[in-house]
DRENLOLUM-634495 format. One line per 3 residues: number of its first residue (from 1); their letters; for each residue x, y, z of C-alpha. Coordinates in nm, 4 decimals, decimal comma. Example, Ala and Ser with C-alpha at 12.3 -4.5 7.8 and 13.67 -1.06 7.14 Angstrom:
DRENLOLUM-634495
1> AS> 1,2300/-0,4500/0,7800 | 1,3670/-0,1060/0,7140
This chain:
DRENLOLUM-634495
1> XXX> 0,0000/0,0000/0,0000 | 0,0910/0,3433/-0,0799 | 0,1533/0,5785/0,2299
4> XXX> -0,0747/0,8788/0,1937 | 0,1910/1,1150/0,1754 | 0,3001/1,0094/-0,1428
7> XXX> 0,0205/1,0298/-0,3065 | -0,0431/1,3883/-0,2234 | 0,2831/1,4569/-0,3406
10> XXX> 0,2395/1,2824/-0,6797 | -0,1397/1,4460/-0,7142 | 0,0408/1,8365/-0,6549
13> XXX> 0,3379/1,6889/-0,8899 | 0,0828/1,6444/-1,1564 | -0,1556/1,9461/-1,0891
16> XXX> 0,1454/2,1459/-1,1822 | 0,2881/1,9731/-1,4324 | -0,0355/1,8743/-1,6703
19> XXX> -0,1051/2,2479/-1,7384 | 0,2386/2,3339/-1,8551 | 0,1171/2,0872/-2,1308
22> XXX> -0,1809/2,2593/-2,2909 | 0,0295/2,5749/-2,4232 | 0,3395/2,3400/-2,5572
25> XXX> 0,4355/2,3553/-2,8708 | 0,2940/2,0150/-3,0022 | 0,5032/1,8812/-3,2692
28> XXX> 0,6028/1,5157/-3,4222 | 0,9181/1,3546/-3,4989 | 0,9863/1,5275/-3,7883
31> XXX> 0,9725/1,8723/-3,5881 | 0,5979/1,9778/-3,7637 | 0,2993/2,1041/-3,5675
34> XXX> 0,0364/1,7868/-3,4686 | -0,3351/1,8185/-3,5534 | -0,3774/1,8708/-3,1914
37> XXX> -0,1414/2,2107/-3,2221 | -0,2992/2,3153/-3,5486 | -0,6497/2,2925/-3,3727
40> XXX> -0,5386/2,4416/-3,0628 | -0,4303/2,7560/-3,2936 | -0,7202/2,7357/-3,5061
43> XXX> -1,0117/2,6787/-3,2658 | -0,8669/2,7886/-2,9470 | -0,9425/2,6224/-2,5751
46> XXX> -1,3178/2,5071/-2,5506 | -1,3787/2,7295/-2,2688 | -1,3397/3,0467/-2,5723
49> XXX> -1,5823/2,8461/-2,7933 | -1,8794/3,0606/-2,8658 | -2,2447/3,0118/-2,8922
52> XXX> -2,4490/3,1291/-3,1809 | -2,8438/3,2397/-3,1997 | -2,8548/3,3027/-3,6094
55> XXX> -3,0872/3,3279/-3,8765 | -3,0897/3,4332/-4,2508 | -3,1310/3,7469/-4,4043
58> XXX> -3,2765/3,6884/-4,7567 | -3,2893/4,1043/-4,8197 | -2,9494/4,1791/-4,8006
61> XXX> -2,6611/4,0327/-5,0169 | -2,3339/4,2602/-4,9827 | -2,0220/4,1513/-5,1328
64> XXX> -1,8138/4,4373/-5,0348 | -1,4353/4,4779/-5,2505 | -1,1361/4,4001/-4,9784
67> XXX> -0,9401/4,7120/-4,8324 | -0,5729/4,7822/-4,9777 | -0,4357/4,6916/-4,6566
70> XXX> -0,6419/4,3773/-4,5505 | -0,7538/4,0623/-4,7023 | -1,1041/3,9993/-4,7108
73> XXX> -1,2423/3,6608/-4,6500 | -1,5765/3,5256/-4,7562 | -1,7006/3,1530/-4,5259
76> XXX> -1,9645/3,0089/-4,7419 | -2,1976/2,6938/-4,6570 | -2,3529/2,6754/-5,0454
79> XXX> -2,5011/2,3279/-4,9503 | -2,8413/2,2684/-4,7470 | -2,7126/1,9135/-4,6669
82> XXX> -2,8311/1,9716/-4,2905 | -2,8914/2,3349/-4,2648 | -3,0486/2,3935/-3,9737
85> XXX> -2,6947/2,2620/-3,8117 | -2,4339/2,5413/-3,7148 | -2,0835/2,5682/-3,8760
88> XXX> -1,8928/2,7951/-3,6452 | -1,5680/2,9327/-3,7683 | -1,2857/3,0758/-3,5619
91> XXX> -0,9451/3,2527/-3,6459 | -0,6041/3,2507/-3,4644 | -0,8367/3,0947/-3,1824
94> XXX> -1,1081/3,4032/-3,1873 | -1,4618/3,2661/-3,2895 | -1,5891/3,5267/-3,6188
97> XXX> -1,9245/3,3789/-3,6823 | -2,1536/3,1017/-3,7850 | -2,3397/3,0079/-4,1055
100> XXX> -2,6445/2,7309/-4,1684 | -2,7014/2,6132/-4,4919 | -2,6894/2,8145/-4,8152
103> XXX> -2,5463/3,1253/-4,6002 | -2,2195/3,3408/-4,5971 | -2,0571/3,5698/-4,3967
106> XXX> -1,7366/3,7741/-4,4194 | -1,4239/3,9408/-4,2356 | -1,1465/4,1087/-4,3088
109> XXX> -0,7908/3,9672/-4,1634 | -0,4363/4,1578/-4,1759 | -0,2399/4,0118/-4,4172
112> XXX> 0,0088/3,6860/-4,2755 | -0,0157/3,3223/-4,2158 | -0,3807/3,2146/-4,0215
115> XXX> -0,5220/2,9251/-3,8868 | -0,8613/2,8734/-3,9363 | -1,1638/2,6457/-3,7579
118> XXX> -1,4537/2,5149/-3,9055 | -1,6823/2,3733/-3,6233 | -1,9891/2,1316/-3,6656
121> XXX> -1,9740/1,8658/-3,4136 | -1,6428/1,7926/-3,5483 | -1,3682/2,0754/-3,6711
124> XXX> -1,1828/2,0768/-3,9574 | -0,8425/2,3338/-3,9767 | -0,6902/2,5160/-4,2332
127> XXX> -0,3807/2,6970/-4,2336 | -0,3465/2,9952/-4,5049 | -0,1585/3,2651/-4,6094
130> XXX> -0,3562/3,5346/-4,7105 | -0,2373/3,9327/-4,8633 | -0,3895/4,2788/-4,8308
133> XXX> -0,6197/4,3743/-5,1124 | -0,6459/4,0211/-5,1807 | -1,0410/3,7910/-5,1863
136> XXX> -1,0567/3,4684/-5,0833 | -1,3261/3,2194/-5,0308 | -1,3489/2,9636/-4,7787
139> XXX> -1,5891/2,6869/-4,8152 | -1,7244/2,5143/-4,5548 | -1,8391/2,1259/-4,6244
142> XXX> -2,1199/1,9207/-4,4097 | -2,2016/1,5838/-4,4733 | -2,3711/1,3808/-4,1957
145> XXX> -2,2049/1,0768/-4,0533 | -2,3420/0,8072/-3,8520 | -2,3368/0,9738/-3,5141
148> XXX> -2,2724/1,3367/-3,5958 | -2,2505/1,6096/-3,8587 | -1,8869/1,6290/-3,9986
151> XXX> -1,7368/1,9314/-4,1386 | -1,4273/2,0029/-4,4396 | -1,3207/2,3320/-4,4547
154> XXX> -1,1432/2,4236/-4,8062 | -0,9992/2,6514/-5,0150 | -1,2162/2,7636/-5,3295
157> XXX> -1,1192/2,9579/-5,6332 | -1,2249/3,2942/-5,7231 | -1,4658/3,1913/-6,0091
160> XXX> -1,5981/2,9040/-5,7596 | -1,6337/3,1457/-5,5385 | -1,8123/3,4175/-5,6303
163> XXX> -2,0320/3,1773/-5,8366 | -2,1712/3,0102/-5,4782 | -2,1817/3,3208/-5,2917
166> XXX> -2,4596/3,4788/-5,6022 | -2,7017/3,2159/-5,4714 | -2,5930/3,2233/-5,0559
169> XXX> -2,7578/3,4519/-4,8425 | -2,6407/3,6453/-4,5830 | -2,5830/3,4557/-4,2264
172> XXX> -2,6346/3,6929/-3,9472 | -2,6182/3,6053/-3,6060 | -2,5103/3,7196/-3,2313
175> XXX> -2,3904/3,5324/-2,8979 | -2,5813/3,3918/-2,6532 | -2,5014/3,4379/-2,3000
């Protein structure tokens, strides 16, 4: 049996120990970042996770040009494979907004290397360099699996783009407390 004592001191050992942990630098063998990292930078802790109240404004459609000294990114969900489900998408770890099916939002980001979180039950990352004055559009996939919705996030091209957001509508949405 294991005197008391020793226990504590392995319990206070690991309490300080296990949170040093969570803000490594998670890489592999080969000295690249693990899924884990990427979706630590993309999505950020779970306690930061936001929660969405949203709906879909049919009226309004801007597609605004980006500013000289920002990149402006477009999240589209063209698909109504299970719309009334949520994609969430964070940046750097800072949740932007959500979309349902056949919506879009946008942002503007500085220009630099991002990481970027699509969130349905599952989350998908993306890492991507973007430039000022430059448009992209970020798709976000939903297909439903057996036991939950799964999410892709990818890359589209401008054509592709701006071809799906003509027939999205505007997602627009706020936090719940």
């Amino acid at each position: 049996m294991i005197p008391l004592r020793k226990l504590l001191a392995a319990a206070v050992g690991l309490l300080v120990v296990l949170p040093l942990f969570a803000f490594a630098d998670y890489q592999d063998d080969s000295g690249q970042p693990t899924s884990y990292d990427l979706e630590l930078r993309a999505c950020g802790t779970k306690a930061n996770e936001v929660d969405y109240e949203t709906r879909t404004d049919k009226g309004d459609h801007p597609t605004p040009q980006p500013p000289a000294d920002k990149a402006l990114i477009y999240i589209l969900r063209p698909s109504m494979m299970g719309h009334k489900f949520q994609s969430k998408l964070a940046v750097d770890g800072e949740w932007k907004g959500v979309n349902r099916g056949n919506n879009y939002f946008y942002f503007t980001l500085e220009p630099g290397v991002h990481h970027f979180c699509s969130a349905t039950e599952t989350y998908s990352v993306l890492k991507l360099e973007v430039e000022a004055g430059k448009t992209y559009y970020l798709q976000q996939h939903v297909r439903m699996g057996v036991k939950e919705q799964r999410g892709k996030l990818g890359v589209l091209t401008e054509e592709e783009g701006k071809a799906k957001l003509a027939h999205a509508h505007l997602s627009v949405w706020e936090a719940r407390n």
